[in-house]
N, CA, C and O atoms as CSV, one atom per row, in Angstrom:
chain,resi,resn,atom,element,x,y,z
A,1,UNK,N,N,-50.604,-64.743,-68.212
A,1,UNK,CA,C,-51.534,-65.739,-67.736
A,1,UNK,C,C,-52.239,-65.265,-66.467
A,1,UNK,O,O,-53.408,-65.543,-66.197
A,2,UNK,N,N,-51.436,-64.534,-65.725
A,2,UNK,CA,C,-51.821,-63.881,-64.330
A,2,UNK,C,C,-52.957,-63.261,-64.815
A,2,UNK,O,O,-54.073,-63.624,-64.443
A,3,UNK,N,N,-52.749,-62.138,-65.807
A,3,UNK,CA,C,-53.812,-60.834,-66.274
A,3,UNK,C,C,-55.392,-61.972,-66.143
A,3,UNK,O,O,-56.377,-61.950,-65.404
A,4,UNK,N,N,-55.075,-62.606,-66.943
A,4,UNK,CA,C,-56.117,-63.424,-67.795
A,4,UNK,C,C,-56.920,-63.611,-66.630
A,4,UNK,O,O,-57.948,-62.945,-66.505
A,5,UNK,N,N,-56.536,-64.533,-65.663
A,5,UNK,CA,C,-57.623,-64.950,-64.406
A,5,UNK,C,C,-57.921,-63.472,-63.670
A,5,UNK,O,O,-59.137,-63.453,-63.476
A,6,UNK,N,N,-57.479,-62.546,-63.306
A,6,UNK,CA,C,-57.816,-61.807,-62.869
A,6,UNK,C,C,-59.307,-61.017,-63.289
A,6,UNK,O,O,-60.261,-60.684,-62.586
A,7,UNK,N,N,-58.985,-60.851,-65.094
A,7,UNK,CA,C,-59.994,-60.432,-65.614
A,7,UNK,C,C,-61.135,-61.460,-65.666
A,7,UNK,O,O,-62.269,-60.985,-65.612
A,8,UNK,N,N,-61.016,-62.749,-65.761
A,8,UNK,CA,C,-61.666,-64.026,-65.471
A,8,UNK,C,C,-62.553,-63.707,-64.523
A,8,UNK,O,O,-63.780,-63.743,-64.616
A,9,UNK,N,N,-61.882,-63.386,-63.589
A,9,UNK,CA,C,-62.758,-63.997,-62.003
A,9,UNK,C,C,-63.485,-62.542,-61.943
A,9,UNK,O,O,-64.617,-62.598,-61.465
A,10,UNK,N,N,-62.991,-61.101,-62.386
A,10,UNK,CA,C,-63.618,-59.824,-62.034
A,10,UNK,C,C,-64.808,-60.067,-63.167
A,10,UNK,O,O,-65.855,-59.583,-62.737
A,11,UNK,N,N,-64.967,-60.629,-64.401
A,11,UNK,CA,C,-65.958,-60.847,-64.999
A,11,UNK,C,C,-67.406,-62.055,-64.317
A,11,UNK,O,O,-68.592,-62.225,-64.599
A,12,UNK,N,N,-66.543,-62.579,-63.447
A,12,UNK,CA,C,-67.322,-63.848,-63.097
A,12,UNK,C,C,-68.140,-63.140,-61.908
A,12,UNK,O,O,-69.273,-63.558,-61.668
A,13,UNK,N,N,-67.524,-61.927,-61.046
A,13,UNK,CA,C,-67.600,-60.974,-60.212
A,13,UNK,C,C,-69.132,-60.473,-60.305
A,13,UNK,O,O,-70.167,-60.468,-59.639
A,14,UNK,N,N,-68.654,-60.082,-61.468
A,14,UNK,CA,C,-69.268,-58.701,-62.131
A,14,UNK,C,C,-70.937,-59.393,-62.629
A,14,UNK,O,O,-72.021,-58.821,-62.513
A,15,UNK,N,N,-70.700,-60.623,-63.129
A,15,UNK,CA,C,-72.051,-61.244,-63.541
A,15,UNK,C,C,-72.789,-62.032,-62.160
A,15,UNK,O,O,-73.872,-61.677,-61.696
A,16,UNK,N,N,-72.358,-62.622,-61.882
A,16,UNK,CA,C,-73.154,-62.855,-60.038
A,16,UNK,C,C,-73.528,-62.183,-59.339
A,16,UNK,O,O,-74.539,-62.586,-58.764
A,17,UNK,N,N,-73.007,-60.783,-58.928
A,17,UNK,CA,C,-73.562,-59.481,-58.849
A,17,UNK,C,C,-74.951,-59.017,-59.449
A,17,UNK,O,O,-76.079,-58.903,-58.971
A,18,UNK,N,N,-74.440,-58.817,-60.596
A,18,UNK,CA,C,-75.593,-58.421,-61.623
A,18,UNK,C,C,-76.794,-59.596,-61.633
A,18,UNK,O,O,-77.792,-59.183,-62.224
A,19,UNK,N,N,-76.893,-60.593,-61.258
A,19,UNK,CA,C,-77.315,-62.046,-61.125
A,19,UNK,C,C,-78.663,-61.826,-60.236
A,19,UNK,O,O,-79.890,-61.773,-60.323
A,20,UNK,N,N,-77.568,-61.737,-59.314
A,20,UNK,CA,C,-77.874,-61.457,-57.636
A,20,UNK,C,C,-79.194,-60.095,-57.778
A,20,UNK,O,O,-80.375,-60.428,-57.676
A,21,UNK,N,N,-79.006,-59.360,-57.894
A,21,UNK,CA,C,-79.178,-57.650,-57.710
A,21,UNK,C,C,-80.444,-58.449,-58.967
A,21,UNK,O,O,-81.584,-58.445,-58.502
A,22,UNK,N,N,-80.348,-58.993,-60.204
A,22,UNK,CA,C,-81.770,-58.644,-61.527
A,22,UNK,C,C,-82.580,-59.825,-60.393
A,22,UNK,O,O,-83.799,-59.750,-60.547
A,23,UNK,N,N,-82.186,-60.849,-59.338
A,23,UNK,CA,C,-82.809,-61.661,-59.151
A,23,UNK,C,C,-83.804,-61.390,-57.740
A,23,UNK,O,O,-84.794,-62.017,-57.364
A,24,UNK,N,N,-83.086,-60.145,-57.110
A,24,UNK,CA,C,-83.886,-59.500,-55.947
A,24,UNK,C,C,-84.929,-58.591,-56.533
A,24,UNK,O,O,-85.911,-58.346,-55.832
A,25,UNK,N,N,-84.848,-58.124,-57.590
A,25,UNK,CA,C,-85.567,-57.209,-58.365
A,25,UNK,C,C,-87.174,-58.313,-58.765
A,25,UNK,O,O,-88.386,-58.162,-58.607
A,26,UNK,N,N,-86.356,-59.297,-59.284
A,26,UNK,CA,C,-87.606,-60.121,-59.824
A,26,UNK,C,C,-88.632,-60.084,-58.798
A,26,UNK,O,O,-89.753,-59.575,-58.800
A,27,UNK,N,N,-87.904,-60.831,-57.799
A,27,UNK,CA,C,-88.579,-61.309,-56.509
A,27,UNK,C,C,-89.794,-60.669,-55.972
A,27,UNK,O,O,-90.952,-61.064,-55.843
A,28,UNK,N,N,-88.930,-59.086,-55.577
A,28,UNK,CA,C,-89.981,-58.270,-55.529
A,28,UNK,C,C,-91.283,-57.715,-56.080
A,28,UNK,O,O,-92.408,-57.449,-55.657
A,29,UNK,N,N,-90.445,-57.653,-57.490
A,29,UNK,CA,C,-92.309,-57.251,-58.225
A,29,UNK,C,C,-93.029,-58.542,-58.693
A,29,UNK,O,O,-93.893,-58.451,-59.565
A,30,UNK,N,N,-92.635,-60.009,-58.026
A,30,UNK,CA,C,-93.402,-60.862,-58.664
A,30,UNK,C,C,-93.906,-61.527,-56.892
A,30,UNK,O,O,-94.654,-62.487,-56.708
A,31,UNK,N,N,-93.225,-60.667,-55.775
A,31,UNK,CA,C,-94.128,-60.734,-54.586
A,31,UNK,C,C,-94.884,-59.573,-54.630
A,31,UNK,O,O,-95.734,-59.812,-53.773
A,32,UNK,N,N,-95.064,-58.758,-54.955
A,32,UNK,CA,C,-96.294,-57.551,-54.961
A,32,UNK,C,C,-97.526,-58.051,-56.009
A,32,UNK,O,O,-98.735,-57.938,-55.803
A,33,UNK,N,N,-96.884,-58.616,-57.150
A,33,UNK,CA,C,-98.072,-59.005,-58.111
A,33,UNK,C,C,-98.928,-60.017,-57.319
A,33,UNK,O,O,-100.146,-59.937,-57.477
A,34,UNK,N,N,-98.422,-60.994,-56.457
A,34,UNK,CA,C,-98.884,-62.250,-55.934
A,34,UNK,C,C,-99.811,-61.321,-55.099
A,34,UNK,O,O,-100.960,-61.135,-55.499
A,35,UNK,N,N,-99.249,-60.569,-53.648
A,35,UNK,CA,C,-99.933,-60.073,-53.431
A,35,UNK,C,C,-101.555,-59.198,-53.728
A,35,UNK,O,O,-102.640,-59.203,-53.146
A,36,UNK,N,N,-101.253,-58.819,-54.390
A,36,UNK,CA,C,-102.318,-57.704,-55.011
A,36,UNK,C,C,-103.413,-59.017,-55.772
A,36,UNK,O,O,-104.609,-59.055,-55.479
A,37,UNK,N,N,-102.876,-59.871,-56.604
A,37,UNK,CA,C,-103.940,-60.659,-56.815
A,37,UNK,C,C,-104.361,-61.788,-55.615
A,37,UNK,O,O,-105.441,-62.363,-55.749
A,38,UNK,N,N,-103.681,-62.040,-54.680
A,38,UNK,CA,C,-104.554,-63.024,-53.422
A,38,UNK,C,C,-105.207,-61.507,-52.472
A,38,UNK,O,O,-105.739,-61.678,-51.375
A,39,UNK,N,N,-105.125,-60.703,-52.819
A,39,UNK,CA,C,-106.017,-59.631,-52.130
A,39,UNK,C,C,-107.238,-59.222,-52.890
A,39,UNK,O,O,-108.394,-58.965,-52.553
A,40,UNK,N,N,-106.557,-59.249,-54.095
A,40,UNK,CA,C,-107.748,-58.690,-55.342
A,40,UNK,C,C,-108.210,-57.413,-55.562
A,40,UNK,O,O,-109.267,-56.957,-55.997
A,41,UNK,N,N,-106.660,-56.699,-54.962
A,41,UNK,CA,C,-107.102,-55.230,-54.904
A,41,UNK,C,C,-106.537,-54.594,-56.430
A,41,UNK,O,O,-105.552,-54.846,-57.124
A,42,UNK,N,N,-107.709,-53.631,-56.563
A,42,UNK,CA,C,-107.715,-52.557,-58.278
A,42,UNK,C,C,-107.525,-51.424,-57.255
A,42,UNK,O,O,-108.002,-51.039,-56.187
A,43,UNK,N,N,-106.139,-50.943,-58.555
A,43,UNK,CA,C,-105.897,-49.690,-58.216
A,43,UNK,C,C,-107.262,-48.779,-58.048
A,43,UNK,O,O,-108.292,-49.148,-58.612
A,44,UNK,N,N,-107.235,-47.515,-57.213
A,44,UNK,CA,C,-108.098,-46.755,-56.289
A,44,UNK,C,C,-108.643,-46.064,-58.046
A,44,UNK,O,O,-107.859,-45.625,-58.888
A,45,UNK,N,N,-110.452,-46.178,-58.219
A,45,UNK,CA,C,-110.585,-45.295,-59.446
A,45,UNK,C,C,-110.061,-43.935,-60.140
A,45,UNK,O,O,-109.957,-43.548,-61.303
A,46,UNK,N,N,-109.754,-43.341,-58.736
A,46,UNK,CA,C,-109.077,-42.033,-59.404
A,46,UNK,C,C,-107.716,-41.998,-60.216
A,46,UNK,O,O,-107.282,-41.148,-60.993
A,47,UNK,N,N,-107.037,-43.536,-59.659
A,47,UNK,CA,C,-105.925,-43.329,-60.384
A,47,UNK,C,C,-105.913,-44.268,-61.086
A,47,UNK,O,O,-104.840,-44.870,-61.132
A,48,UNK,N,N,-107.210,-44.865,-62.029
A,48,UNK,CA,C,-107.655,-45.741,-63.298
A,48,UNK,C,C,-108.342,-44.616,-64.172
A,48,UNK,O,O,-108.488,-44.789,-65.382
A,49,UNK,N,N,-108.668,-43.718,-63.680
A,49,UNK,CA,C,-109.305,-42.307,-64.064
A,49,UNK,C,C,-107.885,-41.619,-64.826
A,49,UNK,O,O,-107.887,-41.281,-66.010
A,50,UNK,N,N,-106.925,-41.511,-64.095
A,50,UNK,CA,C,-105.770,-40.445,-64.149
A,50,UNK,C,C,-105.442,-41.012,-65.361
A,50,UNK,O,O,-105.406,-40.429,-66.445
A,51,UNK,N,N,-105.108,-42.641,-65.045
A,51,UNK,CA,C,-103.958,-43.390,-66.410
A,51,UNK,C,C,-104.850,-43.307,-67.686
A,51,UNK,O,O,-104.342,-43.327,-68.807
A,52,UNK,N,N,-106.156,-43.217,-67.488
A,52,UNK,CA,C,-106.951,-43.629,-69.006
A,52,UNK,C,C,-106.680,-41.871,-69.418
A,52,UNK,O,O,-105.824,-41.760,-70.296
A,53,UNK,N,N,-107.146,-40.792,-69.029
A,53,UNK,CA,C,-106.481,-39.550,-69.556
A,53,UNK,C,C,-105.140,-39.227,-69.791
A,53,UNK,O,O,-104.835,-38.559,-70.779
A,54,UNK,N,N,-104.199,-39.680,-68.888
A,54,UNK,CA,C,-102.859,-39.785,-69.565
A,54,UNK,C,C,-102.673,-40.702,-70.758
A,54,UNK,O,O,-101.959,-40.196,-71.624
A,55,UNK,N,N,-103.161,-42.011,-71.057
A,55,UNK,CA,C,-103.152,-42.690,-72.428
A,55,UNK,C,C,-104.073,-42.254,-73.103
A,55,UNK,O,O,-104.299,-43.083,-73.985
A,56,UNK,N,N,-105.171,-40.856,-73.235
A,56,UNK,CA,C,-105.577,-40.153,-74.163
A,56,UNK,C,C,-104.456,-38.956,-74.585
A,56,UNK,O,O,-103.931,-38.815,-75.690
A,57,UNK,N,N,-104.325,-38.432,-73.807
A,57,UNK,CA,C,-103.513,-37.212,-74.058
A,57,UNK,C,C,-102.013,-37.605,-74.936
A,57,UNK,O,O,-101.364,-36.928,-75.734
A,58,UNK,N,N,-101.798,-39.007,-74.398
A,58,UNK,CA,C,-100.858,-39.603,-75.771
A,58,UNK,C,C,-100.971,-40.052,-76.929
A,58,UNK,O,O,-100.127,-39.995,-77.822
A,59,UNK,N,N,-102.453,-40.713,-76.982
A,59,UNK,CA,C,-103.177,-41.193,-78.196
A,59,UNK,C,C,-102.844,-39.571,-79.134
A,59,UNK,O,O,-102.271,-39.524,-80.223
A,60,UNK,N,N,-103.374,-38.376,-78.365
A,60,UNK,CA,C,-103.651,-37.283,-79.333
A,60,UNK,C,C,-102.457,-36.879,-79.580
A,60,UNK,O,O,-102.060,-36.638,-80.720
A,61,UNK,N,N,-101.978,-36.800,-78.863
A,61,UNK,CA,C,-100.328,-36.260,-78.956
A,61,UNK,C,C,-99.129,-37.095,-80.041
A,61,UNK,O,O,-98.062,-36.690,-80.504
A,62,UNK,N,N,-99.849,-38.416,-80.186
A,62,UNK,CA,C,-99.664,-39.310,-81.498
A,62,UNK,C,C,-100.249,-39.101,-82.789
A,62,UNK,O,O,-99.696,-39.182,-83.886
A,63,UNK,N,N,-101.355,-38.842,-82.538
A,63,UNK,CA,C,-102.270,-38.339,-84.176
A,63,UNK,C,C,-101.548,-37.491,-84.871
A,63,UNK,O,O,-101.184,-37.584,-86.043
A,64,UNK,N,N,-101.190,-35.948,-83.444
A,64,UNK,CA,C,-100.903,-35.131,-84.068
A,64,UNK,C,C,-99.203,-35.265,-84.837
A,64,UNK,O,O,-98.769,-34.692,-85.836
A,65,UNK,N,N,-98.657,-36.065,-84.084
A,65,UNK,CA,C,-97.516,-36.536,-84.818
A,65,UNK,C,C,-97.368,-36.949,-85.950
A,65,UNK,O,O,-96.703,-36.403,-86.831
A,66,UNK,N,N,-98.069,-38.106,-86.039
A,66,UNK,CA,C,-98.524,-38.530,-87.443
A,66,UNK,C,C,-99.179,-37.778,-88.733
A,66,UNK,O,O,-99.150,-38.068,-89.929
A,67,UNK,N,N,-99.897,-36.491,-87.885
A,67,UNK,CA,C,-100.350,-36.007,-89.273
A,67,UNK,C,C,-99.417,-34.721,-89.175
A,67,UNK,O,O,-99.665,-33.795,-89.947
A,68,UNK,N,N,-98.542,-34.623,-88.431
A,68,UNK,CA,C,-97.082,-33.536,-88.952
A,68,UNK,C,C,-96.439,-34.476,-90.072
A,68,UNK,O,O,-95.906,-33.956,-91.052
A,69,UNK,N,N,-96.489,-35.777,-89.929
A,69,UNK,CA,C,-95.167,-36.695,-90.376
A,69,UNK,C,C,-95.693,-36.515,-91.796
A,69,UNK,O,O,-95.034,-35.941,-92.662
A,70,UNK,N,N,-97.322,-37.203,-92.072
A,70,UNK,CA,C,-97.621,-37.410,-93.500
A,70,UNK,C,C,-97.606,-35.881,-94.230
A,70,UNK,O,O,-97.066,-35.678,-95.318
A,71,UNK,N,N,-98.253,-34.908,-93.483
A,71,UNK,CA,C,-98.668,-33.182,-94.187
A,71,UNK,C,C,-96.941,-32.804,-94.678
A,71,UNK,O,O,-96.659,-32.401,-95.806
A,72,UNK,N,N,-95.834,-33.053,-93.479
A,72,UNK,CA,C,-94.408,-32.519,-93.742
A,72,UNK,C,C,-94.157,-33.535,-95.628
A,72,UNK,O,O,-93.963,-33.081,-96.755
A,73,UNK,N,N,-94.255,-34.547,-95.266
A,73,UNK,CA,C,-94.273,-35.245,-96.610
A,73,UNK,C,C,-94.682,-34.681,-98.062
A,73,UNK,O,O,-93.818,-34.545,-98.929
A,74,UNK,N,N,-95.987,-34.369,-98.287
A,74,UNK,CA,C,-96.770,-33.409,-98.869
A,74,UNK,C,C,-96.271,-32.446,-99.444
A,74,UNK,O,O,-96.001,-32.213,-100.622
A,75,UNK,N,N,-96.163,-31.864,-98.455
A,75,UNK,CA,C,-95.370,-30.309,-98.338
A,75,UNK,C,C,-94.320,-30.284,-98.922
A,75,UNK,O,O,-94.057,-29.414,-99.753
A,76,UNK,N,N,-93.052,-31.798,-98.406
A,76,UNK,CA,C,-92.024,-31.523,-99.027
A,76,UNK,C,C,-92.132,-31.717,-100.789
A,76,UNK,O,O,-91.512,-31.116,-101.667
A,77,UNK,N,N,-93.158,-32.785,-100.896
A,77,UNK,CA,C,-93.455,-33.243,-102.470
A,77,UNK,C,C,-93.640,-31.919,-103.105
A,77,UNK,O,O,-93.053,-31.695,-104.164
A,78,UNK,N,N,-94.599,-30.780,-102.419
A,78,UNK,CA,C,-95.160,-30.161,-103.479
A,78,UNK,C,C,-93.866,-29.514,-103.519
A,78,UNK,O,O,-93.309,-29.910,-104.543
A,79,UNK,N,N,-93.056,-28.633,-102.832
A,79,UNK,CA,C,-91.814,-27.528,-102.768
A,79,UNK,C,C,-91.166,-28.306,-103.900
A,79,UNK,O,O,-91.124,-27.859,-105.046
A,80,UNK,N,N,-90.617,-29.585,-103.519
A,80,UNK,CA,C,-89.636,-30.164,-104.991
A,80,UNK,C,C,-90.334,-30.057,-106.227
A,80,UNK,O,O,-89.750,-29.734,-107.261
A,81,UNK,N,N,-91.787,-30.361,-106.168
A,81,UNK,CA,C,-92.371,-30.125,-107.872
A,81,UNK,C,C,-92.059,-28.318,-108.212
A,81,UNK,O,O,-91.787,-27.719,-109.253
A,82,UNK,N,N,-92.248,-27.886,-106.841
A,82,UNK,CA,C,-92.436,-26.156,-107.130
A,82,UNK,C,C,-91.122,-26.488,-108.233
A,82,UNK,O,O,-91.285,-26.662,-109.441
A,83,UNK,N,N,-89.765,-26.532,-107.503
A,83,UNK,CA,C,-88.809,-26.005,-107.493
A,83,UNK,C,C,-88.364,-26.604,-109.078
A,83,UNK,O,O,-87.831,-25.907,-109.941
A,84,UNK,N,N,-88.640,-27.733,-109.193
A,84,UNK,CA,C,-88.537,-28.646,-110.919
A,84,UNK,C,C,-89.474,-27.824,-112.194
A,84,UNK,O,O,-89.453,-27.905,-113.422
A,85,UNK,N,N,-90.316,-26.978,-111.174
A,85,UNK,CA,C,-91.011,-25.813,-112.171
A,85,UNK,C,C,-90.518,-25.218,-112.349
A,85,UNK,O,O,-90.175,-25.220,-113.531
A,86,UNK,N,N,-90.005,-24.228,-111.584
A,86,UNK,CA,C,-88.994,-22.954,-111.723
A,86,UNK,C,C,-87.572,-23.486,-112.219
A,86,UNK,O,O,-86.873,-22.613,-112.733
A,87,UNK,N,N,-87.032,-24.750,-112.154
A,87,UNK,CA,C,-86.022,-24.824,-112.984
A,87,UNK,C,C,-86.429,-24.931,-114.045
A,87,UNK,O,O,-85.871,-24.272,-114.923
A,88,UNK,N,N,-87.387,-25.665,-114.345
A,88,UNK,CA,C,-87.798,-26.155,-116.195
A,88,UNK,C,C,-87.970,-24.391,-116.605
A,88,UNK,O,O,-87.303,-24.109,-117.600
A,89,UNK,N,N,-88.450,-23.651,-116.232
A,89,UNK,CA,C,-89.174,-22.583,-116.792
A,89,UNK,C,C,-87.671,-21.634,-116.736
A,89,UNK,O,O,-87.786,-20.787,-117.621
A,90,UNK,N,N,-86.393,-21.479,-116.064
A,90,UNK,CA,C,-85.446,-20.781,-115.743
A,90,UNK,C,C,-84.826,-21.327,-117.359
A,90,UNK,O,O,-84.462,-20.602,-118.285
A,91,UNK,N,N,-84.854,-22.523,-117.319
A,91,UNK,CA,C,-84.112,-23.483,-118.814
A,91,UNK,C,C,-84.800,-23.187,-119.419
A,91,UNK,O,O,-83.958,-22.717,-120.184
A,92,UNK,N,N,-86.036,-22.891,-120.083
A,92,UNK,CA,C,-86.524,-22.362,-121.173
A,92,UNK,C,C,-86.123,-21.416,-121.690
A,92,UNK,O,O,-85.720,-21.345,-122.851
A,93,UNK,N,N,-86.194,-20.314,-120.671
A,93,UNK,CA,C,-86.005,-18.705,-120.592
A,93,UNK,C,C,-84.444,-18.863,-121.094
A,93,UNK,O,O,-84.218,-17.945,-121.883
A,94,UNK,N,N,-83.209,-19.758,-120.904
A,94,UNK,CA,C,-82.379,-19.589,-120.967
A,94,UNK,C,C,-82.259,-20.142,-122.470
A,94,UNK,O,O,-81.444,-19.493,-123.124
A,95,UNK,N,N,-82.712,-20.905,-122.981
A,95,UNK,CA,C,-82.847,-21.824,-124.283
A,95,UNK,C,C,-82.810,-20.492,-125.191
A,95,UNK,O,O,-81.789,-20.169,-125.798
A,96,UNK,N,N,-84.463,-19.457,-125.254
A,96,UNK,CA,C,-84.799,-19.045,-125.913
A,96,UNK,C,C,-84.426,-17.821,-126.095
A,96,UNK,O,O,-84.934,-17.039,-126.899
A,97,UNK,N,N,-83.104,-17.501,-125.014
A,97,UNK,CA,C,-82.379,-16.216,-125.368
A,97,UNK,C,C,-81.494,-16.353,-125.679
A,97,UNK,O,O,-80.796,-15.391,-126.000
């Protein structure tokens, strides 16, 4: 019964903590957001410049993913038809000798 509250209260510990600590976190980035909009300040253009080329260079870096994903597909289709050729044609050869 002892164990029990111990682990009780170190769980009860452990989440008020964690409570505490996600609730200073909030605070903060929802006093910087306040801020920045009763100021009305936009990030500096160069670094609205930077982020729109970094979310290109991922856009492309996605395409090219995608067309590895569908071409690997393809590729694998045609190798298995290869290979259902060369067996059918290995079983013939073997039939007819």
């Amino acid at each position: 019964m002892g164990e029990m509250v111990i682990i009780s209260m170190t769980i009860v510990a452990v989440v008020l903590i964690a409570g505490i600590s996600l609730n200073g976190i909030v605070d903060k980035v929802m006093s910087t957001k306040r801020q920045r909009m009763e100021t009305g300040s936009l990030p500096p253009p160069s670094e609205v410049r930077e982020i729109a080329e970094r979310q290109q260079m991922i856009e492309d870096r996605l395409r090219v993913l995608e067309r590895i994903a569908t071409d690997r597909g393809n590729l694998l289709a045609n190798e298995i038809e290869a290979l259902r050729s060369d067996s059918l044609a290995i079983t013939k050869v073997k039939d007819t000798a």
